[in-house]
N, C-alpha and C positions, 0 to 999 in steps of 0.2 A: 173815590180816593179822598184822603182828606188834605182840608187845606196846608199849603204850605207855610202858612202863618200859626197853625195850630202844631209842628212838628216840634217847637221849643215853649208852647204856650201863650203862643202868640203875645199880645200885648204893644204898649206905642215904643217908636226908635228913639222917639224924645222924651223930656221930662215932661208930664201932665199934672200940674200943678196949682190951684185954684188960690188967692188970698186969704179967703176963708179955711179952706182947707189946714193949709202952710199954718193960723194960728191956734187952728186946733191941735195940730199935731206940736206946735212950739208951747202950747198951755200943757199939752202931756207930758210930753217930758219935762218943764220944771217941775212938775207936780212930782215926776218920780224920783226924781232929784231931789227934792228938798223937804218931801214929808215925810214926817214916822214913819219906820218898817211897818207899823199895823194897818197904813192908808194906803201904802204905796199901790198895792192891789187894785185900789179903785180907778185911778186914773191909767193904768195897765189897759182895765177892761175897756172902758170910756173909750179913751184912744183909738183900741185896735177897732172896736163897732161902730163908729158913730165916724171915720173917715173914710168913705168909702173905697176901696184895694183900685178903682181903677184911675184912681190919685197914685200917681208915681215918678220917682225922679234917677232918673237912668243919668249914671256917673260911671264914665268908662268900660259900659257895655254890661254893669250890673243894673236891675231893675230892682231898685227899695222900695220895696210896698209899705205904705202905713205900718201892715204888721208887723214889717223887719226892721222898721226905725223904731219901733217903740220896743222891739226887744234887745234890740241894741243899746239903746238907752238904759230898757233895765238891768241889762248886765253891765254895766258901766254902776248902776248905784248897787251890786251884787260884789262889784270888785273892791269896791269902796265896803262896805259890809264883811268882805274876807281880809284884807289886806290891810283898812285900816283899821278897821276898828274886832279884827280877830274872831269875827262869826263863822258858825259852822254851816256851810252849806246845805247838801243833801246827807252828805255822809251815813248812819248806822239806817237811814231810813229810806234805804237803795233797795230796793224790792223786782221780783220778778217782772211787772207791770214796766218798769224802769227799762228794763235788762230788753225785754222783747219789743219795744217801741223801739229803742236806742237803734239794735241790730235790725229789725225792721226799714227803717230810711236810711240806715248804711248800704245794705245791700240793696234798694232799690235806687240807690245812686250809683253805687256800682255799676251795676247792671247796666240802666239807663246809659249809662259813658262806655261802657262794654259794647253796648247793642251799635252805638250810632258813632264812636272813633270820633270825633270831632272836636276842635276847642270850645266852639259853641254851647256843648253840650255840658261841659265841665264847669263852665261859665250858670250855665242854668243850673248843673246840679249842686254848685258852693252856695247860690241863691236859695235853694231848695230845702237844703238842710241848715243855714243860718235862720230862713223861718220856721221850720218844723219842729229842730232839734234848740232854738233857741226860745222859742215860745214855750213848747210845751216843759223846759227845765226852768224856765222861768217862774212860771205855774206852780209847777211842782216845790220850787223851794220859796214862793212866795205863799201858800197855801198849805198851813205845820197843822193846823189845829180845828178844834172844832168852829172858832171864832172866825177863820178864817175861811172855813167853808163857807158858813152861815153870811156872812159878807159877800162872798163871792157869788152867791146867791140873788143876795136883795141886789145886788149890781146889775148882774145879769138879767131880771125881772125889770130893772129900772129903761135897760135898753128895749125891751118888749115893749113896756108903754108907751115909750116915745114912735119907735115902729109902729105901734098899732094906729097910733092914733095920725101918724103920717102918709100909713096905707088906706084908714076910713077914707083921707082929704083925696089920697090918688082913685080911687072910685068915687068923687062925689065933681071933682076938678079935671080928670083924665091927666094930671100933670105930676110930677114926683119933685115934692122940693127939693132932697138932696141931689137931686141930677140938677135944679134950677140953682140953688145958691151954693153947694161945695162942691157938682162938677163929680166925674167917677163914675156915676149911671145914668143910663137915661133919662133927661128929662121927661121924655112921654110912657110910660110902661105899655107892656107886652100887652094885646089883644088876640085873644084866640078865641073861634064861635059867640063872638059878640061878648067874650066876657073877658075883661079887664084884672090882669093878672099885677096885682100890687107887687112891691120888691122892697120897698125902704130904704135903708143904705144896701142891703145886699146886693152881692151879684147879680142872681137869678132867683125870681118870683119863687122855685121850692126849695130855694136854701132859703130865705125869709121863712116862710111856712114849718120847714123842718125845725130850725131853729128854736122856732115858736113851741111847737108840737113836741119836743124833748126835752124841754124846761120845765114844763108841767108836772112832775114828779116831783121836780127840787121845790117848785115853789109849795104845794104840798107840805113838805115841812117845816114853811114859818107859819102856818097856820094854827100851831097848838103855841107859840109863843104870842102871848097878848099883845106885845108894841107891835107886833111884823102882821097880824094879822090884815088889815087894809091892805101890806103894800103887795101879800101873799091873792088876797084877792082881789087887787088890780091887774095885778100880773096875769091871775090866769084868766080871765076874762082878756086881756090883752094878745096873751097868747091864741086863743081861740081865735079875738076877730084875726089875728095875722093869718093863722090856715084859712080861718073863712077867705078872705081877700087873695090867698095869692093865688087861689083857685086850680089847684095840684092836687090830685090825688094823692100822693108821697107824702106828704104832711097829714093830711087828714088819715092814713093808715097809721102815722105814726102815734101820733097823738089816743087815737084808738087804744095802740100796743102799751102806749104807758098807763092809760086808764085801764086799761087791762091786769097789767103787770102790780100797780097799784092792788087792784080788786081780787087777784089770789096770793091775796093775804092772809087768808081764814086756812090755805090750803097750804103753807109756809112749809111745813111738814111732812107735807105728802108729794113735793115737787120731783123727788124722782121718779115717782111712780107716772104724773102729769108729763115729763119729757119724755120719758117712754113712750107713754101711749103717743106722743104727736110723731113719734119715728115711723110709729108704727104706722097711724094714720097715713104717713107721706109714704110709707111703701105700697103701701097696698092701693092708695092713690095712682101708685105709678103702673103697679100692675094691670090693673081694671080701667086704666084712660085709655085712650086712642092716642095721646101725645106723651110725651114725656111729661111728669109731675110739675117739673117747674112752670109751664105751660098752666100754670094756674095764676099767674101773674097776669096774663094778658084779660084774665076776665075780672083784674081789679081795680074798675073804672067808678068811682066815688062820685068827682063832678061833671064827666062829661069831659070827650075830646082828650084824654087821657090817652098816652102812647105807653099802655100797657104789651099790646101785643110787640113794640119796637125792645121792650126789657126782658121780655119773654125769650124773644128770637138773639137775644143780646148773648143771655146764661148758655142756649141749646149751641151759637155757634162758638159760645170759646170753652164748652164742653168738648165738640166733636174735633177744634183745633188744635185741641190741647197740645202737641207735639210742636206747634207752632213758634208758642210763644213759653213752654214750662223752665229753660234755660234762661233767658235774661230777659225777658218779654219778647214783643213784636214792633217793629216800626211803626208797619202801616197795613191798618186790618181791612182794608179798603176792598180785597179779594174775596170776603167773609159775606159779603152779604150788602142792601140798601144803606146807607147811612148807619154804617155799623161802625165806623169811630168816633160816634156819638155817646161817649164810655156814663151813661147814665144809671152804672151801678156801682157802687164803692168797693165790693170785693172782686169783678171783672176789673176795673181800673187796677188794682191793684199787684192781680194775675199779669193781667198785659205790659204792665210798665214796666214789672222789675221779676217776673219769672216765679216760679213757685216758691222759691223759698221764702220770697216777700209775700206772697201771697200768708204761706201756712202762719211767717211771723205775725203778721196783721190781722187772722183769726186768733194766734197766741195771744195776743193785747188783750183783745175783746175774754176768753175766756179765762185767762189769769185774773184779769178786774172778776168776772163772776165770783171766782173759787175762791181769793180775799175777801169779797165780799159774804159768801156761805158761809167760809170759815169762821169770819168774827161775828156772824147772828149766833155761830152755834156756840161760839164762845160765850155769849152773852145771856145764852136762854134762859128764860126767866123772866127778864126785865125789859117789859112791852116796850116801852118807849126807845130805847136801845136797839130792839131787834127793827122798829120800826123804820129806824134811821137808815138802817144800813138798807132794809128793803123796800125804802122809797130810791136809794141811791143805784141798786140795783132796777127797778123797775124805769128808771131815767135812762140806763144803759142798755136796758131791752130795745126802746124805744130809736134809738141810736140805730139800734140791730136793724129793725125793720126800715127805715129809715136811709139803711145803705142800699136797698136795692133799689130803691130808686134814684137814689140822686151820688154822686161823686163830692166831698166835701172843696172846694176849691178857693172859698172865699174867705171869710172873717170867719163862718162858721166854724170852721177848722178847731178855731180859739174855744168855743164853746166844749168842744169832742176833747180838747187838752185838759180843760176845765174840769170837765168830769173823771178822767183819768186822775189828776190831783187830787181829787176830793174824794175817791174811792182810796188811793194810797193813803192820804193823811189821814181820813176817818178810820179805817180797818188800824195801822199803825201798831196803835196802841192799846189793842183790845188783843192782836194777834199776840205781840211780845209779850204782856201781863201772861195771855197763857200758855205761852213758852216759858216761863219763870215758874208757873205753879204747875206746870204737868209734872214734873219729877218729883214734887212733894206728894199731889193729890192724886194722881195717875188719869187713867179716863174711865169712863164708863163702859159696858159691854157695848153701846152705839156709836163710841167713841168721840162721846163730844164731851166736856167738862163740866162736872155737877154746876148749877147756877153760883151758889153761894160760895165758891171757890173763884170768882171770878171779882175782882174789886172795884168798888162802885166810884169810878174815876170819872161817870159823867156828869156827876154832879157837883164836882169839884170845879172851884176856879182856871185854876188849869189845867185844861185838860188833853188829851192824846201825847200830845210831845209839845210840850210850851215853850215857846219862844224866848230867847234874852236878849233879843233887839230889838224890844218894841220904844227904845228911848232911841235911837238913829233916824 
C-alpha cells in the first residue's frame, strides 16, 4: 500500500525554514526585482537550484516551495513589465509546445481533484499548477532569444559546477553540505551496496545525476564560442563527475542517449529511415523474447544494485491495468504488485496521476518540441552552424526522453525540463516564421523543405529570433 503521507505528496505540516536558506531566497528575489529584464533569468535559475525544495513555508495549508516563491516573484516583476511599463508577454510566440503543456497540467489537475473529491486535494492541485504552469511561463517569456538561451545555458552549467564539486566533498566526507548548512536534504547522503550515492541540493541522488547527464548537449554549444569555451568545459566535466557520484544507472543512460543523439549527426538526413529501423527492432524484440520488450529495462544495470527489474515490472503492470487507471488515474496502485507506487517512471507517473489524456498530452509536449525542432534544421539547410544548434537542442531532449524512464521529475529538476522547452520554442521561433513568410514567394522543394538561400541569415545578426525591447527594465 502506499504510505499515507505520499497520497498528497507528502511533505512537513509546518514551515521548514533554515536562515541561510530564507536569505538566499530574499537575495533572489531582489535580484529579480530590480535587475535588467536581460539578468533577471539568472537569479531565476540560482534561486530555484541552489535552495533546496525541502525548504518550505506552509501559510494556511499551501506548501511554497522555493520554486513557487521564486515564481511568484517573477511574475510580480512580469506584471510590472506588462502593466507598467507596456511589454508584450508571450503573445504571437504561443506555439503548439505552449498549447500541449498548458492542457497537459489542466487536466492532470482535474483529474487528480476528480479521482480523490476532497479539499485537500484542491488545495495540492492550486500548489501544483502555481509551480508548473508558473515556472515553466515564466521561462518561456523570460527566454525570447538566442542570447537568452545561451545565458540560460552558462547558468545552468554554473549550477553543475558547484554540485559537482559539493558531490566529490560528499564521497570523500560522507556528509552533504547543503543538508548541513541550508537544511532541505539530508545531511548524510544515501548508501546502497557500499556505494555512496551523492545528491547536492537535489532531491534524490538520480534527479542530481539526470540533471547532470541532460545538460551535456547544451553545454556542447558554447564550445565553438571562444569566451564560453572553459566554462563549456567545466561544466561538462562537472556534469559527468555528478552521474559518476550519484551512482544511478538512469543518469549514466541518459547521458549516454545525449552523447548519442549528439554523434548521429553525420546521419541528420537519414533519421527517418534510423526511427524506423528502432520500431522495428523493438517489434521483433518483442516477438522472439520470452517476456514482453519492455522487459529490456530490467537488464539495464550500469553500476550495480540498479532496480531495473522494479521499472521493468512498473511499465508490464500499468500496461495490463490499463482499464484501471485510463479515466482520471488511480489512487492507490498498492494492488498492482511489490512496492509499485514507487512511480519511478515519468511517463507511468503521468498515466497514473491524471489518466490518458495526460498521459498522450505529455508524450504531445515531448513530440511537438521534436517536430519544431526538425522543422527549423530543415528550414535552415545549408548553414552547419544553424542546423547544429537546433540538433544539439534536440539531442538534450532525447536525453530528457530516456531519462524518464527511470526517474519521475519531482524536484528543482523539473526547472531544468521547463528550461529546455523554452529554449526549443525561442530558438525554432524565428527560423519557423521567416519560412512561413517566404514559402508563398519561393514555394518548397519536391522534399518539401525550403531551398537554403531562401532562408535569411538572421543568425548572425545582433538581434536575433524575436528581440527583445525591455532589456532597459
Amino acid at each position: 500500500m502506499i504510505p499515507n503521507n505520499f497520497y498528497f505528496g507528502g511533505g512537513s505540516v509546518e514551515t521548514v525554514m533554515t536562515p541561510a536558506g530564507a536569505l538566499l531566497l530574499l537575495l533572489a528575489s531582489i535580484c529579480i526585482l530590480a535587475l535588467p529584464r536581460k539578468y533577471v533569468l539568472i537569479p531565476v535559475i540560482l534561486g530555484a537550484f541552489f535552495v533546496p525544495r525541502g525548504l518550505v513555508l506552509v501559510i494556511s495549508g499551501f506548501h511554497i516551495s522555493p520554486v513557487r516563491l521564486i515564481a511568484f516573484v517573477g511574475w510580480i516583476r512580469l506584471a510590472y513589465m506588462k502593466w507598467i511599463a507596456g511589454s508584450e508577454l508571450i503573445g504571437k510566440r504561443w506555439n503548439s509546445v505552449d498549447g500541449a503543456f498548458l492542457w497537459c497540467e489542466l487536466f492532470s489537475a482535474c483529474a487528480f481533484v476528480l479521482l480523490w473529491r476532497q479539499q485537500a486535494a484542491v488545495f495540492n492541485q492550486i500548489g501544483y499548477l502555481w509551480e508548473t504552469l508558473g515556472m515553466y511561463f515564466l521561462l518561456r517569456i523570460l527566454i525570447q532569444d538566442k542570447s537568452d538561451v545561451l545565458t540560460a545555458i552558462k547558468v545552468l552549467g554554473l549550477v553543475a559546477i558547484v554540485n559537482a564539486g559539493e558531490m566529490v566533498y560528499e564521497q570523500k566526507s560522507f556528509q552533504n553540505l547543503f543538508g548541513v548548512y541550508l537544511g532541505g536534504v539530508d545531511a548524510v547522503p544515501i548508501l546502497r551496496d557500499d556505494k555512496i550515492r551523492s545528491q547536492g541540493a537535489f532531491g534524490y541522488s538520480i534527479l542530481a545525476g539526470t540533471y547532470a547527464a541532460t545538460l551535456v548537449p547544451l553545454l556542447v554549444l558554447l564550445w565553438e564560442r571562444g569566451k564560453s569555451r572553459i566554462l563549456a568545459a567545466a561544466g561538462v566535466l562537472a556534469c559527468v563527475v555528478m552521474v559518476y557520484t550519484c551512482a544511478s544507472s538512469t543518469p549514466a543512460l541518459a547521458i549516454v542517449a545525449g552523447i548519442l543523439g549528439l554523434a548521429l549527426w553525420p546521419f541528420r538526413r537519414s533519421m527517418r529511415l534510423i526511427r524506423w529501423g528502432i520500431v522495428a527492432f523493438l517489434v521483433l524484440a518483442h516477438i522472439t523474447m520470452k517476456a514482453p520488450v519492455w522487459f529490456l529495462i530490467a537488464h539495464m544495470d550500469v553500476v550495480g544494485a540498479s532496480s531495473g527489474y522494479h521499472r521493468a515490472e512498473l511499465v508490464d503492470v500499468f500496461i495490463r491495468h490499463f482499464w484501471d487507471w485510463w479515466l482520471v488515474g488511480t489512487k492507490d496502485t498498492g494492488n498492482w504488485g511489490w512496492d509499485m507506487f514507487d512511480l519511478s517512471n515519468n511517463y507511468v507517473a503521468r498515466g497514473e496521476s491524471g489518466g490518458i489524456i495526460t498521459f498522450v498530452l505529455f508524450v504531445a509536449v515531448i513530440s511537438r518540441s521534436f517536430g519544431r525542432l526538425g522543422r527549423a534544421r530543415k528550414a535552415v539547410a545549408g548553414s552547419l552552424r544553424r542546423e547544429w544548434f537546433f540538433w544539439a537542442l534536440g539531442a538534450a531532449l532525447f536525453a530528457h526522453v530516456v531519462g524518464f524512464f527511470g526517474i519521475s521529475y519531482w524536484d528543482q529538476t523539473a526547472v531544468a525540463w521547463y528550461a529546455l522547452l523554452a529554449m526549443i520554442s525561442a530558438a525554432t521561433a524565428g527560423e519557423l516564421a521567416s519560412a512561413e513568410k517566404v514559402e508563398p514567394q519561393l514555394g518548397l522543394t519536391d522534399a518539401g523543405i525550403l531551398e537554403p538561400a531562401s532562408v535569411p541569415e538572421r543568425w548572425e545578426l545582433s538581434q536575433e529570433w524575436a528581440p527583445s525591447n525591455e532589456s532597459s527594465l
